[in-house]
C-alpha beads as a LAMMPS data file, in Angstrom:
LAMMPS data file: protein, C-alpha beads

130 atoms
129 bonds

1 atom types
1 bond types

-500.0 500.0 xlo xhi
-500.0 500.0 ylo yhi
-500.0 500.0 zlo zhi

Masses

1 110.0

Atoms # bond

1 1 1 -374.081 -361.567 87.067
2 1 1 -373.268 -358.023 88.412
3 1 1 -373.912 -355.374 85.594
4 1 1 -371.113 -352.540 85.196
5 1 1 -372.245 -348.912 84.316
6 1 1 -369.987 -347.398 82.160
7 1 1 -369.870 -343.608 83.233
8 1 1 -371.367 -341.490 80.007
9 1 1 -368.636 -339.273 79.031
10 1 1 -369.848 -335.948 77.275
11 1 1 -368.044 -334.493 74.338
12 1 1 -369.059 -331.056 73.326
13 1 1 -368.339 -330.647 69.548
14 1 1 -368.469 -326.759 68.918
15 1 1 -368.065 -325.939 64.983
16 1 1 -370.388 -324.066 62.433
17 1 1 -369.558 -326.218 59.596
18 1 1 -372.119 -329.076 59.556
19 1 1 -370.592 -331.602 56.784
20 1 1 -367.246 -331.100 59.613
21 1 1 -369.640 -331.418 62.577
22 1 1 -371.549 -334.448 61.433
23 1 1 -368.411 -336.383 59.926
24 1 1 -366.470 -336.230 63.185
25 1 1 -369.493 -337.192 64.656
26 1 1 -370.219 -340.384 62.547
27 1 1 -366.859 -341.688 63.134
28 1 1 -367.020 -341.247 66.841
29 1 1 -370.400 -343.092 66.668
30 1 1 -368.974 -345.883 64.320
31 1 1 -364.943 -346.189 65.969
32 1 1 -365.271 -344.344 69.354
33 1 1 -366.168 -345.850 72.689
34 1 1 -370.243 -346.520 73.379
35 1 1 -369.772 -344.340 76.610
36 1 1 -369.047 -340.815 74.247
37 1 1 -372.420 -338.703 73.763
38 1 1 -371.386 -336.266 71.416
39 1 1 -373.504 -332.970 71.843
40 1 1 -373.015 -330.382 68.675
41 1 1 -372.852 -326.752 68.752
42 1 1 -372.955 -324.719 65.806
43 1 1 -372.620 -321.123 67.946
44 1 1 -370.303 -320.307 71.130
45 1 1 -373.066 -318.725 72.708
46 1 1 -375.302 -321.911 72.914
47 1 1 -372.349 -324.296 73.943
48 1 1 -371.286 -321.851 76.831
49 1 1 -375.369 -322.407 77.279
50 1 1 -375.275 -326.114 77.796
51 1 1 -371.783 -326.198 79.634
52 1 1 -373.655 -323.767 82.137
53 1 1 -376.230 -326.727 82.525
54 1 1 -373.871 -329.104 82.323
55 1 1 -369.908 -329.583 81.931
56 1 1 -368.620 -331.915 79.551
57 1 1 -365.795 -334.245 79.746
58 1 1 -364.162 -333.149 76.587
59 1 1 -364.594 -329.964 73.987
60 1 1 -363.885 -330.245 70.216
61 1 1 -363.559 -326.717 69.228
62 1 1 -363.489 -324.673 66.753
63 1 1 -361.073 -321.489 66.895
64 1 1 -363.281 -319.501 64.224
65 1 1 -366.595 -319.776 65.006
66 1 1 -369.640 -316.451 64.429
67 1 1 -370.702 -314.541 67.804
68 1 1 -368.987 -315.995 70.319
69 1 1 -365.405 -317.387 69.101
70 1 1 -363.424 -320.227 70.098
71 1 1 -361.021 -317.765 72.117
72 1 1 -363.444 -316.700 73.921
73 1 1 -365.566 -320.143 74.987
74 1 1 -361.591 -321.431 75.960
75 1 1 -360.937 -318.775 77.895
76 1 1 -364.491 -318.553 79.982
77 1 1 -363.703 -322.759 80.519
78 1 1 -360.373 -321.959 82.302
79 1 1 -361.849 -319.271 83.752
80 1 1 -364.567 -321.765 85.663
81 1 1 -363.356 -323.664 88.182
82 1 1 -365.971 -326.822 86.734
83 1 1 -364.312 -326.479 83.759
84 1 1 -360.640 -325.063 84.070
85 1 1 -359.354 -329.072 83.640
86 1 1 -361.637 -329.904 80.860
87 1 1 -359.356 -330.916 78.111
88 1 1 -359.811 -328.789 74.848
89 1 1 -358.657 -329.863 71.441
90 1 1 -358.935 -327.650 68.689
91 1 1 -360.211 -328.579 65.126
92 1 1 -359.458 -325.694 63.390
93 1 1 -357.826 -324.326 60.333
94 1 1 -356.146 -321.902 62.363
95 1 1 -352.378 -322.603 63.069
96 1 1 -350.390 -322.778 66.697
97 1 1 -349.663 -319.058 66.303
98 1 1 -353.025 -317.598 65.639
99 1 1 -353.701 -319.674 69.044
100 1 1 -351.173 -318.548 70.799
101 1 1 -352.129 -314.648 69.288
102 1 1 -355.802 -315.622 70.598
103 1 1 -354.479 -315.780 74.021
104 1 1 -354.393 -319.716 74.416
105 1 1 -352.049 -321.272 76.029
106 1 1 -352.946 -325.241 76.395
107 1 1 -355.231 -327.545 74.065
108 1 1 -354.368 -329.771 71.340
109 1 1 -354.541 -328.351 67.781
110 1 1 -356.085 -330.878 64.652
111 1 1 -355.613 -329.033 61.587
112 1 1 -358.655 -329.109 59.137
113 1 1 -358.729 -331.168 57.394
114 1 1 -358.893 -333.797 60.846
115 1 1 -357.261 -336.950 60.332
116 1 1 -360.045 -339.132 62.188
117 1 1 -357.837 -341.735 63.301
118 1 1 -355.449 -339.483 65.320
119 1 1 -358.703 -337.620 66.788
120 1 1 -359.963 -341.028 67.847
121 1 1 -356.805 -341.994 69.887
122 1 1 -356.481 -338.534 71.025
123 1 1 -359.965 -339.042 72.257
124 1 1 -358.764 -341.940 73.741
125 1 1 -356.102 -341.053 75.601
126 1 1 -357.831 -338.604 77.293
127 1 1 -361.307 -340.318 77.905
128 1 1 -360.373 -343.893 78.751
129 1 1 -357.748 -342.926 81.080
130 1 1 -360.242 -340.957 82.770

Bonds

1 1 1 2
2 1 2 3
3 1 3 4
4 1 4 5
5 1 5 6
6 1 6 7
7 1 7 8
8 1 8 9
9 1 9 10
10 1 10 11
11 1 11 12
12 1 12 13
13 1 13 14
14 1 14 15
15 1 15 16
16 1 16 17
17 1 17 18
18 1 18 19
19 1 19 20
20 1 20 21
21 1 21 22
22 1 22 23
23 1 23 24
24 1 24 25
25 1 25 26
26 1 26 27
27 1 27 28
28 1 28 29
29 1 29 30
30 1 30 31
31 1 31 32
32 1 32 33
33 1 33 34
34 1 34 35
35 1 35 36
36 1 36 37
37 1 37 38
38 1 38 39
39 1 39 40
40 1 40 41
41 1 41 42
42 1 42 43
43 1 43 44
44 1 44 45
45 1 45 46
46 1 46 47
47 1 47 48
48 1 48 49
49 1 49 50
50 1 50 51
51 1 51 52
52 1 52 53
53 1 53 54
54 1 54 55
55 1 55 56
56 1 56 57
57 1 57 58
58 1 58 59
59 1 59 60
60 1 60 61
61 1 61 62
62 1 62 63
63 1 63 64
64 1 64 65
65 1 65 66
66 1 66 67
67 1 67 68
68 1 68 69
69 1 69 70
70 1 70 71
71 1 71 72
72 1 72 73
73 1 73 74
74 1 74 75
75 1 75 76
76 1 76 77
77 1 77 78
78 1 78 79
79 1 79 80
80 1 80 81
81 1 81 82
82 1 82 83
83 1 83 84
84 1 84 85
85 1 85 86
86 1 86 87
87 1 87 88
88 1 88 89
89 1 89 90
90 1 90 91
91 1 91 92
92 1 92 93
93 1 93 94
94 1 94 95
95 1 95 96
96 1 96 97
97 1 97 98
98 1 98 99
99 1 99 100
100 1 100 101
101 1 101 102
102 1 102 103
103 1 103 104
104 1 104 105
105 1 105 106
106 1 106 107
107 1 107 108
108 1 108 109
109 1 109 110
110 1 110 111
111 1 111 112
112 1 112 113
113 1 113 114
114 1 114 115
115 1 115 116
116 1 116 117
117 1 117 118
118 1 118 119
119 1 119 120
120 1 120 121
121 1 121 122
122 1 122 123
123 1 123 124
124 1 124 125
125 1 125 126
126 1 126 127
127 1 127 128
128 1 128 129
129 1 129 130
């Protein structure tokens, strides 16, 4: 029997409210694939840390976030050639024009509240097909 190695795929989960942090990340745990690590950040500054160290496959972010804001962690991941095709989904109670005001021009938007089931297949569609 040969054993297959399922590439790990890293999700970076980047939002300051814990009960949203830790729901999203129970139902990726209980419905998601058993390849996602989900990594949360509550502060920009310390996921721009850990994308420094290492890139993830996938960023859940948060438009509004203290210190370092979701505009500005988006923009610094296009602006990084490691990063620049990461795909970036917003969960965020902001709407498509305070993106588009923030100077972002690509990413999904979830409104909060996140309908789990759509995040999971849009999780999906963009890790499996990977």
């Amino acid at each position: 029997m040969v054993a297959v190695h399922k590439c790990v795929k890293r999700i970076y989960l980047i939002e300051d409210d814990a009960r949203a942090a830790a729901m999203i990340n129970e139902a990726i745990a209980l419905e998601g694939d058993p390849s996602w690590s989900v990594q949360i950040y509550a502060n920009g500054q310390d996921a721009l840390n850990a994308v420094a160290l290492q890139p993830p496959h996938l960023v859940l972010l948060d438009l509004r976030l203290p210190g370092v804001d979701g505009g500005t962690i988006y923009r610094q991941l296009r602006e990084d050639p490691r990063t620049m095709q990461v795909p970036i989904l917003f969960i965020s109670g902001a709407t498509s024009h305070d993106l588009h005001m923030s100077g972002i021009d690509d990413g999904i938007l979830l409104r909060k509240p996140v309908n789990l089931a759509i995040l999971l297949q849009v999780l999906r569609d963009h890790l499996l097909a990977a």
